[in-house]
C-alpha positions, 0 to 999 in steps of 0.5 A: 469552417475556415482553419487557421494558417499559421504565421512563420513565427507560430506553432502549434503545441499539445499541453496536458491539463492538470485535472482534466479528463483528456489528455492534451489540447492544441494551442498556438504560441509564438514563445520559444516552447519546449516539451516539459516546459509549465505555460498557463492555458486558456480553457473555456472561461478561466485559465488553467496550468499545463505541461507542453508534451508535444511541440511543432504539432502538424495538424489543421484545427478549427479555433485554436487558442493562444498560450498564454504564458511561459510560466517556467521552462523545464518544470519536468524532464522529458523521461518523466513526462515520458512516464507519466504518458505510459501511466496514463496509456497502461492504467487506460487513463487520461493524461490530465487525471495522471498529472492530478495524482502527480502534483501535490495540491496548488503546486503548479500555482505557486513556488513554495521554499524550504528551508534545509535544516542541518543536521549532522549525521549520527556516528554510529558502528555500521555493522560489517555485511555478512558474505550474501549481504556483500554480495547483494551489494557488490551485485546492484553497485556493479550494475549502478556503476553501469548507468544501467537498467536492472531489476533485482528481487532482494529475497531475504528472510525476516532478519536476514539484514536487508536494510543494511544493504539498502544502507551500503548502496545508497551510500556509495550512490551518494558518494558519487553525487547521486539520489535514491528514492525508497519507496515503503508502504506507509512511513507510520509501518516503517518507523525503524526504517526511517530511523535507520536512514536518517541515523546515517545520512542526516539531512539528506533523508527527505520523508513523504507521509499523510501528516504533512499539510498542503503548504508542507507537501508543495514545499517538500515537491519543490526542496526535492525538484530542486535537488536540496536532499538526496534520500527521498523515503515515500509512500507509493505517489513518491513514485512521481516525484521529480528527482534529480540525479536519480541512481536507483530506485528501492521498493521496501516490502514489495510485496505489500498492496498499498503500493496499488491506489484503489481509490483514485481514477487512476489505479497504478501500481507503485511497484510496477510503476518503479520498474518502468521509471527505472527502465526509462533513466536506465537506473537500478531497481530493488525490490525487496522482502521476505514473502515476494509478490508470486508474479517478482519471484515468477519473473525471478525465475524467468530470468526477467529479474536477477534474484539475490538471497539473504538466507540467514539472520544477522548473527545467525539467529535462528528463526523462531519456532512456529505452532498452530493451534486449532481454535475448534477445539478450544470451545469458542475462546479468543484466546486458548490455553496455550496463548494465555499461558505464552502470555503469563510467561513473557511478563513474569521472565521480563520479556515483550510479546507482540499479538496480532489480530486483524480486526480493530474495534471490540466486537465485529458485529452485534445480534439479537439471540431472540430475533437474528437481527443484525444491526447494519448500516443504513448506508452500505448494509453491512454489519457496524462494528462495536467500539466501546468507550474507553472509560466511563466517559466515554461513549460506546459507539457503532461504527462502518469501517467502510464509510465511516458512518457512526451512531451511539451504542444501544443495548436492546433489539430495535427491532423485537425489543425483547433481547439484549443485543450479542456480541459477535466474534472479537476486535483488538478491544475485546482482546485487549480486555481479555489479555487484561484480564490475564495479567490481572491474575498475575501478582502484581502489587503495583496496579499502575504498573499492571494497566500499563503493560500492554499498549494497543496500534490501530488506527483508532489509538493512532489517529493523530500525527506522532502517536503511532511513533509514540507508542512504539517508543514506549514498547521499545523502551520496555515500559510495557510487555505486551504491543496489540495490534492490527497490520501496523504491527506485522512489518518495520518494526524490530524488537531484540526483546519480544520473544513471543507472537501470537496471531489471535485468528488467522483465517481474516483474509482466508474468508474474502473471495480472492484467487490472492488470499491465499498468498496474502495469509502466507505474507501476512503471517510470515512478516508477524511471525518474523518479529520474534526472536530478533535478540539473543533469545530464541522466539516463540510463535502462536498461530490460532485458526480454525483451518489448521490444514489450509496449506498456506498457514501450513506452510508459514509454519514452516516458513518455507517461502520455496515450497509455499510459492510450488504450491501456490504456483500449481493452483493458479496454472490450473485456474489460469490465473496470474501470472499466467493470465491477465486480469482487467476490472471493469467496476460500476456503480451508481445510486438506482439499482435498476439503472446500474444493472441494465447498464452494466449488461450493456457494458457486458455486451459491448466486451462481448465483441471482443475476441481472445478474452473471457468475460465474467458477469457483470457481477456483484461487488463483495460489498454490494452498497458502499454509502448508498451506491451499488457496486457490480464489477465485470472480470476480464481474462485475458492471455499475457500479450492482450493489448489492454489498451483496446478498452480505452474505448469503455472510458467515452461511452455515456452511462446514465447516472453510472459511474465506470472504472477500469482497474488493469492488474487488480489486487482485490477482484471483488 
């Protein structure tokens, strides 16, 4: 095959397609083309959008294409491109598949313009630091004056003021004309956050979340790209936008495992991501919370990360006193003597309380007492979840929370018809009649006033925009005593007047099979626990388990994150696990059990020749059928320096009817 010779006044580019699965072509252009420039491209029979990444190629191919046009010149900066190469190469993906989760839908297509509205910001006191907040400030200023790469661990306590030190540095970044981007777990969990930003700094905050709509989203890409605001606050994909200007980078709750996208192709972490985008502008990082991830306080340690520490709550408040009641010695009750009579007393001295319990819906599952039937999902085989109509009205529904399938409520066994069907074990529905039930035995002689003391956040009382902002408006307005809720309830959230939180069951997680459950229960509870006693009034904490002496409840207890850390740290170097070892998921599923089976062997065989590593499986998936697919995964164990990037080759095999992922520094192993 002849190749083609290239005129004097034509060069060869590589361009990255949006949505494709490789990551770049060859073409041929005789415009004036630079890396980042946009140029609309020919491929197959229809024309796509791409980015130049590489020009003045030298190489010879058989029937390259022309470019077609110069749609705009610098659409992204070299340094993003850069990074969005290292996402593509680390998380052992193809380029186009990462431009796909960098770009809002139809960005690429169309310039969308948004109009600023002015707003002036509030004046408001600013509280004066305490001496380790001064000093975490002075700290990262010193470092951004520099222009330079830094990573810090802000480890605070639970109101120990780490969104006031957010605030100082990113008012003085602004001052001398720069941009910040805070990344949080999900703007609906950070209401007080963002308040806080936009009270300060007005117009210039920016917030990224679900709610907004494709046109909403291109023309908020676009506002920031072209530098309209300054303060950008967004979930993890913020971590792709194009910011002018950029000074640093701040993860809130860096410990938070949202910040990793498990459904997408691509599985980065936002986190780590925000490190290596810092590095690469030579710009700051914070990352910060009250319960670090195990490998930011390791690397803390090595010195890899400079550790600041807030100590103390603002005002020195004390933290609140925390005690653990064993739910084995309260005869099968939800709620013990304890938490009831903790309940009673908030409402009668005027006080709020927040109760948490990880589990929405009214009962987890539903059993025969006659036969053991357990109704399931015919579609993942797993056990529905009882939601119950909300009045009268309303229709009791059977619902998977993993796919959403739904069918109506219905009393007797289906399948010996000789029982009438149990409830097993308790959601915020359940618990929220029962808390019910308590303040009804209260003297309260207004009944309208009785029904609206305790208000419930989940995501089946939040499923339209505003309404999870609405009702914690109600709870920080004191028209109602009790807030019950799942995690939307545990971060972000400060209430000078709740004294008391009560963790309903603490052992949700504890029961998954995961290295990180422990340390997932210690965050979780210590971040609820945290939301006590924020006021004058000293606060009270429940904790309700049926494992009082599992040592991660034992110690946010104490809430003792040092000693917590010791522990936790003993047992992973024993098991070999991270941050000690490194951890690759390679998952696969498909609708033929047989077929997935007999190719995830072939996978396994095909690792096999690998050295260095150790291989485990393949294995099933803790939920094994997930809308009629099979799932099996295949664990690999590999030393800190393995080169992850040898698997790449897993992504051109051909499976028969099987789909693989490769998930490089999971969260979940299951």
């Amino acid at each position: 095959m002849r190749m083609k010779v290239m005129g004097n006044n034509l060069m060869l580019v590589d361009v990255a397609i949006h949505n494709t699965k490789f990551d770049y072509l060859t073409y041929e252009t005789d415009l004036d083309l630079h890396i980042g420039d946009l140029v609309l491209v020919p491929l197959k029979k229809d024309s796509k959008y791409g980015i130049v990444i590489a020009t003045n190629v030298k190489r010879e191919l058989p029937g390259i294409k022309k470019v077609q046009k110069l749609v705009e010149k610098n659409f992204i900066s070299a340094k993003l491109l850069g990074l969005y190469k290292w996402i593509s190469s680390y998380y052992v993906s193809h380029l186009g598949e990462v431009l796909k989760q960098a770009f809002p839908p139809k960005v690429l297509k169309r310039f969308e313009y948004i109009k600023k509205v002015y707003e002036k910001p509030q004046k408001i006191m600013e509280p004066a630091p305490t001496y380790q907040q001064s000093n975490a400030i002075n700290r990262i200023l010193y470092w951004v004056r520099r222009n330079a790469f830094r990573v810090f661990l802000l480890f605070g306590i639970t109101g120990s003021g780490k969104t006031e030190v957010y605030l100082k540095v990113v008012a003085e970044i602004l001052s001398q004309g720069g941009r910040a981007l805070i990344l949080v777990p999900e703007i609906s969990m950070t209401p007080l956050l963002l308040k806080r930003f936009t009270e300060r700094f007005g117009n210039e905050v920016i917030a990224i979340h679900s709610a907004l709509t494709e046109k909403e989203r291109r023309q908020t890409w676009y506002a920031i790209k072209n530098g309209v605001y300054k303060v950008i606050i967004g979930p993890r994909s913020a971590i792709f936008l194009p910011i002018p200007g950029l000074k640093i980078i701040i993860v809130d709750e860096e410990h938070d495992h949202s910040y990793k996208e498990h459904q997408m192709v691509v599985k980065y972490n936002a986190r780590d991501v925000a490190i290596v985008r810092a590095k690469m502008e030579n710009i700051v990082v914070v990352l910060g919370s009250a319960t670090p991830q195990i490998d930011s306080y390791y690397n803390a340690g090595i010195g890899k990360y400079e550790l600041l520490v807030l100590k103390e709550r603002i005002d020195s408040r004390p933290l609140p006193s925390v005690e653990i009641v064993d739910l084995k010695q309260e005869g099968g009750r939800f709620i013990s003597q304890k938490f009831e009579t903790a309940i009673k007393g908030v409402i009668e001295k005027n006080e709020q309380a927040i109760l948490f319990l990880n589990r929405r819906g009214f009962a987890p599952s539903l059993i025969c007492p006659n036969c053991g039937y357990v109704v399931r999902c015919p579609y993942c085989k797993l056990p529905l979840v009882y939601h119950r109509g909300i009045d009268k009205e309303s229709i009791s529904v059977l619902s998977c929370h993993t796919c959403d399938h739904k069918t109506d409520y219905f009393k007797n066994c289906p399948k010996c018809g000789k029982a009438t069907l149990l409830y097993r074990g308790a959601g915020t529905q359940r618990i929220e009649e029962i808390v019910k039930k308590i303040i009804k035995s209260l003297n309260y002689n207004d009944e309208e006033d009785r029904n609206y003391l305790i208000l419930r956040l989940d995501r089946d009382t939040v499923k339209k925009k505003g309404e999870a902002e609405e009702i914690l408006k109600k709870f920080g307005e004191q028209r109602a005593k009790i807030l019950l809720g799942t995690q939307l309830v545990t971060k972000g959230i400060d209430f000078p007047n709740v004294t008391f939180v009560g963790i309903v069951n603490a052992d949700t997680i504890l029961n998954l099979p995961d290295f990180r459950g422990g340390e997932k229960t210690f965050q979780i509870l210590t971040q609820v626990a945290g939301r006590a006693g924020r006021g004058d009034k000293p606060g009270r904490v429940l904790i309700q388990t049926y494992h009082p002496q599992q040592y991660s409840i034992l110690f946010s207890q104490l809430q003792n994150y040092p000693k917590f850390y010791a522990q936790e740290m003993k047992l992973r170097k024993e098991l070999n696990f991270p941050p000690f070892s490194r951890l690759i998921l390679v998952r696969l599923s498909g609708r033929n059990e047989e077929i997935l089976w007999n190719e995830a062997k072939r996978v396994y065989g095909l690792l096999g020749d690998m050295k260095g590593i150790k291989i485990f499986g393949p294995n099933q998936s803790f939920y094994y059928k997930i809308r009629n697919n099979y799932r099996v995964y295949i664990l690999i164990k590999a030393p800190i320096k393995f080169d992850h990037r040898r698997l790449k080759f897993l992504r051109q095999i051909k499976l028969n009817k099987v789909k693989l992922e490769i998930d490089v520094d999971p969260i979940d192993v299951f």
